[in-house]
C-alpha positions in Angstrom: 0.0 0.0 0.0 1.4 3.3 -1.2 2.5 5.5 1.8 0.8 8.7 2.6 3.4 11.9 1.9 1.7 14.3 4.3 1.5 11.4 7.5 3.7 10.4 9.8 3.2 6.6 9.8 4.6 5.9 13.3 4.6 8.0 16.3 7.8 6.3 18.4 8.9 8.9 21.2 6.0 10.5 20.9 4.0 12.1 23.7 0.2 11.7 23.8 -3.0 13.1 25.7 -6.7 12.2 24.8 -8.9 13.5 26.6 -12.3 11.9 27.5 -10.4 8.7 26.7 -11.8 5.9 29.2 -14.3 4.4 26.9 -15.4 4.9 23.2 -13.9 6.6 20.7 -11.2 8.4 22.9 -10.3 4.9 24.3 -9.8 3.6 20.4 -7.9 6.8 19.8 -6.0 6.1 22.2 -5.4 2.1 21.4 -4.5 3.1 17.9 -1.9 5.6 18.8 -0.1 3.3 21.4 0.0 0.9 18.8 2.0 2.9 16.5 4.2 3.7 19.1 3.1 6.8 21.0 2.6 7.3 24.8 -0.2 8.3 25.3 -2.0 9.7 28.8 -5.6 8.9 29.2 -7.6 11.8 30.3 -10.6 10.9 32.3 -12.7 12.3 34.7 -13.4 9.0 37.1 -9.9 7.8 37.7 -11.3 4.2 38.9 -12.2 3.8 35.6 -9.2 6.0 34.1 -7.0 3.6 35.8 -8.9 0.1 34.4 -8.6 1.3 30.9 -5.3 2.2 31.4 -4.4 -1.3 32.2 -6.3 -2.8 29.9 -4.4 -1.6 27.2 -1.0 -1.4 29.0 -1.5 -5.3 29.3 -1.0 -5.6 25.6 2.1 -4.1 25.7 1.4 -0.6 24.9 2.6 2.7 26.5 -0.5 4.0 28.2 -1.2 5.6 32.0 -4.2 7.3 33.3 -4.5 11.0 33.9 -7.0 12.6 36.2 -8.3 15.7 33.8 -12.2 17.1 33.9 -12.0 19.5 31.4 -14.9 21.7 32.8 -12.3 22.1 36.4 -9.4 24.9 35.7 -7.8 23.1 38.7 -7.9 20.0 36.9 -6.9 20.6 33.8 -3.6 23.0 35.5 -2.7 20.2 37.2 -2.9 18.1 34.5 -0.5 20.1 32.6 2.0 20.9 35.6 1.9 16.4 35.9 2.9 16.4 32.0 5.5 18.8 32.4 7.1 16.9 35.5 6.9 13.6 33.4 7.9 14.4 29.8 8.9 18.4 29.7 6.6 18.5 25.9 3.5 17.3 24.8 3.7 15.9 20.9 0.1 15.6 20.4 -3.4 16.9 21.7 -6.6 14.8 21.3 -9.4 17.2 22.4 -12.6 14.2 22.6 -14.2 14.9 25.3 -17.8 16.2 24.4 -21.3 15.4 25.5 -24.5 15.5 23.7 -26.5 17.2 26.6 -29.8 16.4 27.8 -31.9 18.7 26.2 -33.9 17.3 23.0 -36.9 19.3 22.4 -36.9 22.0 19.3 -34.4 25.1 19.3 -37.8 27.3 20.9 -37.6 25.4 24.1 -33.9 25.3 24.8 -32.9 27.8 28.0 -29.5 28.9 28.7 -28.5 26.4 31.0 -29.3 23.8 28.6 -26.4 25.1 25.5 -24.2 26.4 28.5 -24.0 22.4 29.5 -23.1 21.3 26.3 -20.7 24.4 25.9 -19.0 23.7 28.9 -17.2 20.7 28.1 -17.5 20.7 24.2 -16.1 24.3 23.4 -15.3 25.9 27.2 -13.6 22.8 27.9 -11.6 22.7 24.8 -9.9 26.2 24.9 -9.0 25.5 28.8 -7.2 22.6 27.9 -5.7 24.1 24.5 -4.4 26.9 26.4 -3.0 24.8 29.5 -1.0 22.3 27.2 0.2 25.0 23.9 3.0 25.8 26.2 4.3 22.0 26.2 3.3 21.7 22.6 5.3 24.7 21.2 8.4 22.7 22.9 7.8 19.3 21.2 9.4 19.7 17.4 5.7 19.3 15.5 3.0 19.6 17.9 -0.2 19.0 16.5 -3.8 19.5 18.2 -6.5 17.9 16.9 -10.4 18.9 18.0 -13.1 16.0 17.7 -15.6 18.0 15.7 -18.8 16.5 13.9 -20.5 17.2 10.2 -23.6 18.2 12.1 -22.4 21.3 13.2 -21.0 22.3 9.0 -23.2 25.2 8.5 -23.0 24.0 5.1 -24.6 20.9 5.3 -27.1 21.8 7.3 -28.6 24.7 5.5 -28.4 22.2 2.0 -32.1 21.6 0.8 -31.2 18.1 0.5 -29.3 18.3 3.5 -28.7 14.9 5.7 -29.7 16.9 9.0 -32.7 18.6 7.3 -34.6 17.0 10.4 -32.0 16.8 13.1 -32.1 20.0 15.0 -30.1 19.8 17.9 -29.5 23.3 18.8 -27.0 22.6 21.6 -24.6 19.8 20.2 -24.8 20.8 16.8 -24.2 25.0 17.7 -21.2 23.6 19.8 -19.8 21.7 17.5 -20.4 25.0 14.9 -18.3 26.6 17.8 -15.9 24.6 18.1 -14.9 24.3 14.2 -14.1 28.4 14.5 -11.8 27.8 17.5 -9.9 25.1 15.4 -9.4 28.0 12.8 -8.3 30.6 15.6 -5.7 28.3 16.9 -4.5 27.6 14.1 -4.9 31.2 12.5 -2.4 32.5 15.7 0.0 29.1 15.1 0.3 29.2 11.5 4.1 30.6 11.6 4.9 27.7 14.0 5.1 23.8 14.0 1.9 23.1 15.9 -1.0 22.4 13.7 -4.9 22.3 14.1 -7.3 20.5 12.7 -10.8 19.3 13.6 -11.8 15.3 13.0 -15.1 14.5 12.3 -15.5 11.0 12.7 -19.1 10.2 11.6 -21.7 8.6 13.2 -20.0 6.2 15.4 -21.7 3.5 18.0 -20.7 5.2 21.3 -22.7 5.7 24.5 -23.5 9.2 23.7 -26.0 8.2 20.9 -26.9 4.8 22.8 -25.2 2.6 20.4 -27.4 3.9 17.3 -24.6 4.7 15.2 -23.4 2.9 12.3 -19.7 3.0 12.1 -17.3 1.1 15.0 -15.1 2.9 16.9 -12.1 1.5 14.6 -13.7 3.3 11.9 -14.2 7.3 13.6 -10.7 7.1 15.6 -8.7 6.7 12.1 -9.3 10.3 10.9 -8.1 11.6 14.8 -5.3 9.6 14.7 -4.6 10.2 10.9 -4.2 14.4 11.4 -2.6 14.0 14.8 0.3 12.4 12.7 0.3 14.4 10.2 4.0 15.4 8.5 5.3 18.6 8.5 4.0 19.4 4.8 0.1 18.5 6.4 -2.6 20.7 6.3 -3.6 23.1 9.0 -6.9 25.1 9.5 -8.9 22.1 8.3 -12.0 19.8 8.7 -11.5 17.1 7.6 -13.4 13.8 7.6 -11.8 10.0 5.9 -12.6 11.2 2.3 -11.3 14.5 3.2 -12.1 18.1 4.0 -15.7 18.8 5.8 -17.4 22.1 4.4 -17.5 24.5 7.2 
């Protein structure tokens, strides 16, 4: 199989935190960047379970520790960072995963404040804390690269199509997040554009996780290969982008 020019096909040396990475797609993330020879830290808010995955995976051989991180917590996610400092001095590559759908499901008319800032909390809020605690350790590794687990239901693009696939999925506080969340891709990667750090945002498609109670139709295997395919990317990879497996995502 021909080699792809702008990817990095192994990740030896390589330092590695996913956050939201105890189960699901972070957790496959994860798996398939420990196999190709990263370290990666597991950030999970319940460090019983943090710790279980953690072994799990760490009993096939691969290089993979828990790390307590609750994105919505500055205290957390500071002391997150000041534990990756102590261990490794860099960070090589940021996984931002964590995101919830929220509990709200009635039309855009009914929503409240409190129900979008619970979504925004973790799956934009939550995002820039971390972002900003770990840029410091990823301007020192020699090509950081930051990737944010985005979703084609928040492409303005699609979603306003006549023909579009969401024409009856309105789901003002995921999708507006994830709408959010593609801009502060561009932003980060707007003020690192002179540097070695890129930014990208995955969308992984509808996968089978617990946030859509198994209704999706792609394994976890299948939505992790995008993450792990722009968190590798080689120095001549894109930045800016949304990208999906058959490549960029309208915004």
């Amino acid at each position: 199989m021909a080699t792809n020019p702008h990817l990095d096909e192994r990740a030896d040396g390589r330092v590695a935190l996913v956050t939201g990475a105890n189960r699901g797609l972070g957790l496959e993330i994860a798996r398939q960047l420990a196999h190709r020879g990263a370290t990666v830290l597991l950030g999970v808010r319940d460090p019983r379970r943090g710790s279980q995955a953690a072994d799990e995976l760490a009993a096939t051989g691969l290089s993979v520790a828990a790390l307590p991180l609750d994105v919505t917590d500055a205290a957390s996610v500071t002391a997150a960072a000041t534990e990756i400092d102590r261990r490794y001095g860099r960070l090589d590559i940021l996984v931002n995963n964590a995101g919830i759908a929220g509990g709200f499901t009635g039309p855009p008319s009914a929503a409240t404040v409190d129900d979008l800032r619970e979504v925004y909390d973790t799956n934009v809020f939550g995002v820039v804390a971390v972002t900003n605690a770990m840029l410091p350790l990823l301007r020192r590794a020699p090509a950081g690269r930051i990737v944010n687990m985005s979703s084609e239901a928040g492409s303005l693009t699609r979603n306003a199509a006549p023909d579009s696939w969401f024409r009856d999925y309105n789901a003002i506080a995921y999708q507006s997040s994830k709408t959010a969340l593609n801009f502060v891709t561009l932003a980060y990667a707007k003020e690192l554009r002179d540097t070695a750090v890129k930014v990208n945002a995955a969308n992984p498609g509808f996968v089978a996780t617990d946030m859509n109670h198994r209704r999706g139709h792609r394994t976890v295997e299948e939505g992790a290969a995008i993450a792990v395919r722009l968190a590798l990317l080689g120095p001549d990879g894109p930045t800016g982008t949304s990208q999906d497996d058959n490549g960029p995502v309208p915004w």
